[in-house]
matplotlib code that plots the C-alpha trace (Angstrom):
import matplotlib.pyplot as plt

x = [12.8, 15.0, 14.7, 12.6, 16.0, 17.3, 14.1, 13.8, 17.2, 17.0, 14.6, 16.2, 17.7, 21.2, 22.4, 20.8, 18.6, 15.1, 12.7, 11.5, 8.8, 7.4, 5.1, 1.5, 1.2, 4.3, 5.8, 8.5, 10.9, 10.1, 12.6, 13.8, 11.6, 13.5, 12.2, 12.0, 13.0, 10.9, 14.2, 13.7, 9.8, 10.9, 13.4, 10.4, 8.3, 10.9, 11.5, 7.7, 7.8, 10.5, 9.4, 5.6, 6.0, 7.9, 5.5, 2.5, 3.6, 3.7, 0.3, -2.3, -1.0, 2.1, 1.5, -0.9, 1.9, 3.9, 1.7, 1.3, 5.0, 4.9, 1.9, 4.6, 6.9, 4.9, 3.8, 7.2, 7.9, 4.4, 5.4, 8.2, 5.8, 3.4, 5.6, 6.6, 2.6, 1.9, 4.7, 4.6, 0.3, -0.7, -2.8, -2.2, -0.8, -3.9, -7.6, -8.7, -5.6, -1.8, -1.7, -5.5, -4.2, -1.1, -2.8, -5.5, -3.0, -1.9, -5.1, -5.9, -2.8, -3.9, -7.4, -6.6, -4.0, -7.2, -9.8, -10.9, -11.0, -11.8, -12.7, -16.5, -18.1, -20.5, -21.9, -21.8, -24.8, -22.8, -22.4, -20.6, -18.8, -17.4, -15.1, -14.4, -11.1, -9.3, -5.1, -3.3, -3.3, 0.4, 1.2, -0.6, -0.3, -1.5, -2.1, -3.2, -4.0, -2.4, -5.2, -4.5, -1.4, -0.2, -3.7, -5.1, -1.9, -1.9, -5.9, -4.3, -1.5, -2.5, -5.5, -3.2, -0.5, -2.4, -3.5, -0.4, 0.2, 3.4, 3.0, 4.2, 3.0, 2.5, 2.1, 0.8, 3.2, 2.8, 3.0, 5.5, 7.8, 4.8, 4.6, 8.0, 8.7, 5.7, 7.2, 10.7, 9.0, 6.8, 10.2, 11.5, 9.5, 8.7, 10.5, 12.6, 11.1, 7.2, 6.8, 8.0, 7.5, 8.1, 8.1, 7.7, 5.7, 2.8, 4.5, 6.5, 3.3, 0.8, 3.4, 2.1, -1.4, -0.9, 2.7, 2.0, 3.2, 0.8, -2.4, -4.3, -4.2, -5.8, -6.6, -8.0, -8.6, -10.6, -13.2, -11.2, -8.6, -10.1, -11.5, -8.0, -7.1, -9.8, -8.8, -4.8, -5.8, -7.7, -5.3, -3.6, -7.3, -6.2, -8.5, -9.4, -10.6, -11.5, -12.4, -13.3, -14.6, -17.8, -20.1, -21.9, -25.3, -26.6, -30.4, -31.4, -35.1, -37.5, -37.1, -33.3, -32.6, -29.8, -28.0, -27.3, -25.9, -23.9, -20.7, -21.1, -22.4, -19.2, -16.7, -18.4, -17.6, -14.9, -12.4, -8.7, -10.1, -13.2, -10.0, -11.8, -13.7, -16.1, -17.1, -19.9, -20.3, -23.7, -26.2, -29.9, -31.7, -36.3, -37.6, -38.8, -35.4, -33.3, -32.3, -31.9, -29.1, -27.5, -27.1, -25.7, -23.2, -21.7, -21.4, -19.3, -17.4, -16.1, -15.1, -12.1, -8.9, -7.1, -3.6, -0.2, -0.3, 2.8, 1.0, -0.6, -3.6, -4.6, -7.6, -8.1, -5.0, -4.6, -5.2, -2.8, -1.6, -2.8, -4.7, -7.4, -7.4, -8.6, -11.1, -12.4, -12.3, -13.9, -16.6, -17.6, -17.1, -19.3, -21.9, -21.6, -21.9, -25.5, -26.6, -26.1, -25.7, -22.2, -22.9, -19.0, -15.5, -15.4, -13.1, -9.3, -6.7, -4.2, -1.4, -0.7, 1.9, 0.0, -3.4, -5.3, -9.0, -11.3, -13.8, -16.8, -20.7, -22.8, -26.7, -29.7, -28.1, -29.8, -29.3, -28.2, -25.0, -21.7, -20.9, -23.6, -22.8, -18.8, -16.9, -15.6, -12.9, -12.0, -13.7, -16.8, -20.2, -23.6, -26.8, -29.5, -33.8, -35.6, -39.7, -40.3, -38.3, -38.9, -38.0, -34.4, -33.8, -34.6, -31.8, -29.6, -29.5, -29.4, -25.5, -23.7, -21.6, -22.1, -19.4, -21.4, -24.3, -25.9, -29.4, -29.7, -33.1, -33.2, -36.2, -34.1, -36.3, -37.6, -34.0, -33.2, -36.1, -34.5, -31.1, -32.3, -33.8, -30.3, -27.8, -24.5, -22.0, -22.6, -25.4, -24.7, -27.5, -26.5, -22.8, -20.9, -17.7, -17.0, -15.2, -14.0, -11.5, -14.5, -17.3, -16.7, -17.1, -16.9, -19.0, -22.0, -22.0, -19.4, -18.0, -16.3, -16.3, -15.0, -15.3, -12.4, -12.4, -13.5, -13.4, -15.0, -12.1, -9.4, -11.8, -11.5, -7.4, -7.8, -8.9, -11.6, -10.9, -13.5, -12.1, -14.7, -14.4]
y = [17.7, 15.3, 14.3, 11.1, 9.3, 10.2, 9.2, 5.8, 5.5, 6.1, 3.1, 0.6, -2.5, -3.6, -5.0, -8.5, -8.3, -7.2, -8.2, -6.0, -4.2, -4.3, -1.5, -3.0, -0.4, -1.7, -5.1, -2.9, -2.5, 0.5, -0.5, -3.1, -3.4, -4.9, -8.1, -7.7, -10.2, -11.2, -9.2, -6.4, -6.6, -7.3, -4.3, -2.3, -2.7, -2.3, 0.7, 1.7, 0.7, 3.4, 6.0, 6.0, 7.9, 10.4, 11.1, 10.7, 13.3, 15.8, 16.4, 16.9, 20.5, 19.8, 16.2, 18.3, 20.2, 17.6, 16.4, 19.6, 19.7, 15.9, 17.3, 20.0, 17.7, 15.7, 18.5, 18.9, 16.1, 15.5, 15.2, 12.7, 10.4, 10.4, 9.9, 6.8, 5.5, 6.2, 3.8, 1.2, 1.2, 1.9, 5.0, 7.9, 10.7, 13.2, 12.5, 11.4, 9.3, 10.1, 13.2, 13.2, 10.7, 12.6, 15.1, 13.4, 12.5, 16.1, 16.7, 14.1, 14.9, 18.3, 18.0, 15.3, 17.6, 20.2, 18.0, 19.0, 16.5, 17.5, 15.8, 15.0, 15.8, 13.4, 13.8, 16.9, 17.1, 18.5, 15.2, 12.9, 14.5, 12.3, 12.9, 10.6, 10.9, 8.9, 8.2, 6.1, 2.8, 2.2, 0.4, 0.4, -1.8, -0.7, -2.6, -1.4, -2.4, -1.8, 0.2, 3.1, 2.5, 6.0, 7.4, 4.4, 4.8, 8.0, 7.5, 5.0, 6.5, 10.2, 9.6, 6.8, 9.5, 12.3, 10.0, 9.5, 6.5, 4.7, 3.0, 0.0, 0.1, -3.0, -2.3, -4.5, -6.8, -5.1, -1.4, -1.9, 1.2, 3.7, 3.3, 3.1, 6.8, 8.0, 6.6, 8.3, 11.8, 12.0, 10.9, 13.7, 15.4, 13.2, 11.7, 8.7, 5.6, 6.4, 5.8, 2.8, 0.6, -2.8, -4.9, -8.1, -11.3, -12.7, -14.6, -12.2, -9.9, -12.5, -11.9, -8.3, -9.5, -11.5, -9.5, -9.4, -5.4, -4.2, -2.9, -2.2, -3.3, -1.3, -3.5, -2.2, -5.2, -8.3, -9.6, -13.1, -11.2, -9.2, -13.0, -14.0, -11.2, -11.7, -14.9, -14.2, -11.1, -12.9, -14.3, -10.5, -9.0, -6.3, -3.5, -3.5, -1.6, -3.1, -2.0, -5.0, -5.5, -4.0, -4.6, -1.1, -0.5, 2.3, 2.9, 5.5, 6.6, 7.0, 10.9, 11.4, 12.8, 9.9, 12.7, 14.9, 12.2, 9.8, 11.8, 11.1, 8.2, 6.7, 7.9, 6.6, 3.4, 3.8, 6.1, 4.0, 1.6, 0.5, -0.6, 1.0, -0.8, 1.6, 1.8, 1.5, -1.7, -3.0, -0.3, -0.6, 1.4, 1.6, 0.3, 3.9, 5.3, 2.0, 2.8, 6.6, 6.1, 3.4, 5.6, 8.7, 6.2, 4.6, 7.9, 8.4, 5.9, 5.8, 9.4, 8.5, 7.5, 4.5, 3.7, 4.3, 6.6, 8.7, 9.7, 13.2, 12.7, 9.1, 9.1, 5.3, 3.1, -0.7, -3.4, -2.8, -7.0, -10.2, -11.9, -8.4, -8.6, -12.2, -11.5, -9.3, -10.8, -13.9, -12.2, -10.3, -13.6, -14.8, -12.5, -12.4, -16.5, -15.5, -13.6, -10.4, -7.8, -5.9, -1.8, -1.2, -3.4, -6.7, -7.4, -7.0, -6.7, -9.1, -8.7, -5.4, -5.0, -4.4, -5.5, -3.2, -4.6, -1.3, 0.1, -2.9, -1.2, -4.9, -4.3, -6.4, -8.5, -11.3, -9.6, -13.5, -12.7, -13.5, -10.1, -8.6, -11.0, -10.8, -8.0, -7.8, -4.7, -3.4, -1.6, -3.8, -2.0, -4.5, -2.4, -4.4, -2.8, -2.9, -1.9, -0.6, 0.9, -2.0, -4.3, -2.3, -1.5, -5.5, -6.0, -3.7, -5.6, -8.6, -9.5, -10.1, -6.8, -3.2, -0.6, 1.9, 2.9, 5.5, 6.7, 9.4, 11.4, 15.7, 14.9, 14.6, 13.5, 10.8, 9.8, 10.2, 8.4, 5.3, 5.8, 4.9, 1.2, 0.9, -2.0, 0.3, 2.2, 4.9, 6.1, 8.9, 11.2, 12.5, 11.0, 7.9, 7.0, 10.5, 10.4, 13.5, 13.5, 15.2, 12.6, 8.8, 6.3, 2.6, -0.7, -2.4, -6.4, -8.6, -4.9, -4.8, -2.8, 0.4, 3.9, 6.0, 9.8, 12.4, 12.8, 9.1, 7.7, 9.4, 8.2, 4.7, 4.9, 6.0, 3.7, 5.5, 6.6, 7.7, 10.5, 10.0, 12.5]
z = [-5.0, -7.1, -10.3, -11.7, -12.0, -8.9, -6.9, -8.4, -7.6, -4.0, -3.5, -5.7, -3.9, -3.6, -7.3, -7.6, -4.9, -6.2, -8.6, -11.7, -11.9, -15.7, -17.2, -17.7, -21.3, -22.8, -20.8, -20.7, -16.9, -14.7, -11.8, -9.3, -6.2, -2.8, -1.6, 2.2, 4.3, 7.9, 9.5, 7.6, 8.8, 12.2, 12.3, 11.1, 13.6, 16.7, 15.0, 14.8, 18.9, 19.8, 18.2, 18.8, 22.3, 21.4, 18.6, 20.0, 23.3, 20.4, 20.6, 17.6, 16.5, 16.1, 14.7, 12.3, 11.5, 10.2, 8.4, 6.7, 5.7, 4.4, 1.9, 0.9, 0.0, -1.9, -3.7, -4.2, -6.1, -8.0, -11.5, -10.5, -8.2, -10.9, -13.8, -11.7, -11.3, -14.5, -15.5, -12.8, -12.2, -16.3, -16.0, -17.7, -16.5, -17.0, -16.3, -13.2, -13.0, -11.8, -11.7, -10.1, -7.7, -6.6, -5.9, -4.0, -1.8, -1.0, -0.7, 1.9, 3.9, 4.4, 5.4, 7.7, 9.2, 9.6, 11.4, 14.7, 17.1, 20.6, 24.0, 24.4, 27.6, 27.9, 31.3, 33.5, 35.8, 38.6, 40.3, 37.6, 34.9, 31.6, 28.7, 26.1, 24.3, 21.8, 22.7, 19.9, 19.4, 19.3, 15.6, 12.7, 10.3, 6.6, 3.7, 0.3, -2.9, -6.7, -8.0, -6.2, -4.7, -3.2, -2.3, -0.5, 1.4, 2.2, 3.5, 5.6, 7.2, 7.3, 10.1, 11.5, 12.5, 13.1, 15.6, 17.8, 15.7, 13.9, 10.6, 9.0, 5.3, 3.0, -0.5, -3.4, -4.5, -7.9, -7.5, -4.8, -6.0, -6.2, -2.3, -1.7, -3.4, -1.8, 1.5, 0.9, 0.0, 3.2, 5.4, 4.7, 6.7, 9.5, 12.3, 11.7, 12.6, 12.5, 9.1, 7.1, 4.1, 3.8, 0.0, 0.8, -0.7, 1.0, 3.7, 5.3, 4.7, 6.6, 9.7, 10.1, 10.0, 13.3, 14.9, 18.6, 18.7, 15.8, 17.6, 14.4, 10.9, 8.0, 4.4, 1.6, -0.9, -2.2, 0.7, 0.5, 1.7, 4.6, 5.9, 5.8, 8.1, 10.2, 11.0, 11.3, 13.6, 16.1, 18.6, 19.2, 19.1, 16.6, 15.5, 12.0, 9.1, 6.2, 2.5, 0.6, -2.7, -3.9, -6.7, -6.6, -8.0, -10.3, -10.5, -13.6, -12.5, -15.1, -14.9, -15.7, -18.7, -20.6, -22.1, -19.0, -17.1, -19.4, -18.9, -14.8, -15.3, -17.6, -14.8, -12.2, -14.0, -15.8, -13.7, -13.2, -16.4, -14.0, -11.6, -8.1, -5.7, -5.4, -9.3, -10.8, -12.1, -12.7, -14.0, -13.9, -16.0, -16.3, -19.7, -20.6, -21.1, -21.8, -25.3, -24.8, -21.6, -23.5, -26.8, -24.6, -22.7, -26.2, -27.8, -24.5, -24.4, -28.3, -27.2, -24.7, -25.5, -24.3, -24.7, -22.9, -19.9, -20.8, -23.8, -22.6, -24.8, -23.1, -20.1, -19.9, -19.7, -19.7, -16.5, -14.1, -14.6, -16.3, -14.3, -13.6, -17.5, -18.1, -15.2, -17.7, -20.5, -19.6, -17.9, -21.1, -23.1, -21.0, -21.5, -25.4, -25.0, -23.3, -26.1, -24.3, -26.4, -26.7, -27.6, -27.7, -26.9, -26.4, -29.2, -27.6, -30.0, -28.4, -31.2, -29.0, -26.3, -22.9, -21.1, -22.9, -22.9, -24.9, -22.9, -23.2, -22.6, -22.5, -22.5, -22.7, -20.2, -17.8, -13.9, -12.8, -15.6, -14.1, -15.6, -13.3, -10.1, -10.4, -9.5, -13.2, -11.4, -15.1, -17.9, -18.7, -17.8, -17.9, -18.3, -17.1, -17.9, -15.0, -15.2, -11.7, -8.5, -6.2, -9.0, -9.1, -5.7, -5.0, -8.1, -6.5, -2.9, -4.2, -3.6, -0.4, -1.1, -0.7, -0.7, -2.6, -4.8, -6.8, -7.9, -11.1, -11.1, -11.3, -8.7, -5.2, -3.0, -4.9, -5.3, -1.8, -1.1, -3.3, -1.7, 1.9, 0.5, -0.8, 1.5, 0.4, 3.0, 0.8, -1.7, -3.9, -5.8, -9.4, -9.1, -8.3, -6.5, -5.3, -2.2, 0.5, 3.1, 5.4, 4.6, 6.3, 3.9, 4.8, 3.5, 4.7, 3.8, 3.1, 1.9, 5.4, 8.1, 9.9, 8.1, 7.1, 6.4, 8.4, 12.2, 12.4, 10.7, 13.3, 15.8, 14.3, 14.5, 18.1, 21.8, 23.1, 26.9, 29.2, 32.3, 34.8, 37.6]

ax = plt.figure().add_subplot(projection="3d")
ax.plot(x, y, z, "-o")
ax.set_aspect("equal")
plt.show()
């Protein structure tokens, strides 16, 4: 374990040769990223190629083993890693934030590590007999998004190299140290050469996207960006995952009781400052109880403190950069233009240091608002009345996205009867946004494709192979 100092030290770049990374809560440096060059991607990758046999003859147990360590030494170093996300992503330290997330990615290592993932017989008649098995794919390339930096990677990379796979890792251009500290902790408990990171701007990035030796690339980002890779994929016929933007529906049945659920409901929209793909972000809510649910969620919401994520007492922290925050605010000056009618927010106080925009509940809101129809990605929740189910669940599938969903009733069959009309990768009863390292979870729509988690997600970094004989 080293000190905070000492680990941000050990990824900083030669003197003059990075770029600094400035805290969103104060404008304030965290640290010099490197700027990697197309060599330093190209070195990378040749690297990745050498070491993949060796690591893939290990076999799963004692891949699974490694992986176990690399969760040790990430436990390790917690406090340090999320001392640095805090400061470098903006959310505070305790919540369902760094701390949370550093853990999370313990977490994941672990139960990745414990999957079982045996051959399947699938024929054995006593004339044919089949098994399918999955052998690695060779390189993977991952690339993950600012909100959650160092968990997205490690869903990434922990089923990629429990897999028999090697790993290039991309991070977002602006949590680029996050990564690269979560990068340095795992390798020091995994062979050299199977895991690296590269910080690099969108050029040399696009090369990995279409890099002849890269079998497989995993993205986790905006759905503009998942067509890109689409496209810059095709020639080498890579294998992709993709976890695109979302817009994800709540329904409230007529049933729920406001005041049991508003708690749930708020973090299913506001955990990371709304800044998750799979938050809720458009809840629809029947006529009967309208007033009641949004009474319970404002009482809520002026309940949580926002501010600076080293400040203990903080659960919601700012938008991780500017441009996230004047998607928001536009989007809710938008709404307010409408006549929509604002229940608590809107008003950011811009004389402040940070991009702090308060926690924004919008009700009595037209279900054709930008607010509704745009992935606002930040902490701005329309509540749109609806008068029947149809009439919501046609609402809720009205957008060419769906990552996720939710419907709140204590009566669960009629909600799982609701979930099933839902177009969402996943639909959850009584909860939103709650993911597990056993459950695959993947989009339907322009939400992308593939599933990750579970023993579907190893299967997905793995080439299926038949034995038949």
């Amino acid at each position: 374990m080293e000190t905070y100092d000492a680990l941000l030290a050990s990824i900083a770049p030669a003197a003059g040769t990075g770029r600094t990374i400035l805290n969103p809560a104060t404008g304030e440096p965290v640290g010099e990223a490197p700027v990697h060059s197309l060599e330093f991607l190209e070195e990378a990758v040749a690297a990745a190629v050498a070491a993949q046999p060796a690591w893939a003859a290990l076999g799963h147990d004692a891949r699974s083993a490694a992986l176990l360590k690399a969760a040790d030494a990430v436990e390790r170093s917690a406090e340090e890693l999320a001392q640095l996300l805090s400061r470098e992503q903006g959310k505070p330290l305790n919540g369902p934030n760094a701390r949370f997330e550093v853990g999370a990615c313990v977490a994941w290592l672990r139960a990745t590590a414990g999957l079982p993932l045996e051959p399947e017989t699938i024929v054995d008649d006593g004339d044919t007999r089949a098994e399918l098995h999955y052998r690695p794919i060779g390189v993977v390339g991952a690339i993950g998004p600012w909100n959650w930096p160092m968990m997205i990677a490690v869903w990434q990379l922990a089923p990629a190299l429990r897999m028999g796979n090697a790993v290039v890792v991309k991070p977002s251009g602006n949590t680029p140290l996050s990564v690269l500290a979560l990068v340095k902790v795992l390798n020091e408990e995994l062979p050299e050469g199977i895991l690296s990171v590269v910080s690099c701007g969108r050029e040399v990035g696009a090369r990995l996207t279409d890099h002849p030796a890269i079998g497989k690339i995993m993205f986790t980002g905006s759905t503009a960006g998942g067509r890109a890779i689409i496209k810059s994929s095709a020639d080498t016929v890579k294998r992709l995952t993709l976890e695109l933007g979302g817009n994800d529906a709540g329904i409230v049945l007529p049933d729920a009781d406001p005041k049991a659920i508003a708690t749930d409901i708020f973090w299913g929209a506001f955990l990371n400052t709304g800044q998750t793909c799979a938050a809720l972000k458009r809840l629809y809510v029947h006529d009967d109880i309208y007033d009641a649910v949004c009474e319970e969620l404002t009482a809520v919401a002026k309940a949580m403190p926002m501010g600076n994520g080293l400040d203990e007492n903080n659960v919601l922290g700012p938008l991780q950069n500017k441009a996230q925050y004047d998607v928001v605010a536009n989007l809710v000056e938008a709404a307010k233009a409408s006549g929509a009618r604002v229940l608590v927010g809107g008003n950011p106080d811009t004389s402040q240091p940070g991009f702090f925009y308060p926690t924004t509940l919008v009700a009595d809101i037209d279900n054709d608002n930008p607010l509704v129809t745009e992935e606002q990605f930040g902490p701005a929740l329309p509540i749109i009345r609806y008068s029947s189910v149809d009439e919501a669940v046609e609402k809720a599938n009205g957008l060419d996205v769906g990552l996720g969903a939710s419907v709140w009733s204590p009566n669960l069959d009629a909600a799982r009867e609701v979930a099933a009309r839902i177009q969402a990768g996943t639909v959850w009863i009584n909860r939103h946004g709650a993911v597990d390292p056993r459950i695959p979870f993947g989009g339907a729509k322009q939400s992308g494709y593939g599933v990750e988690f579970g023993v579907e997600g190893l299967k997905a970094l793995g080439v299926p192979q038949v034995i038949n004989g």
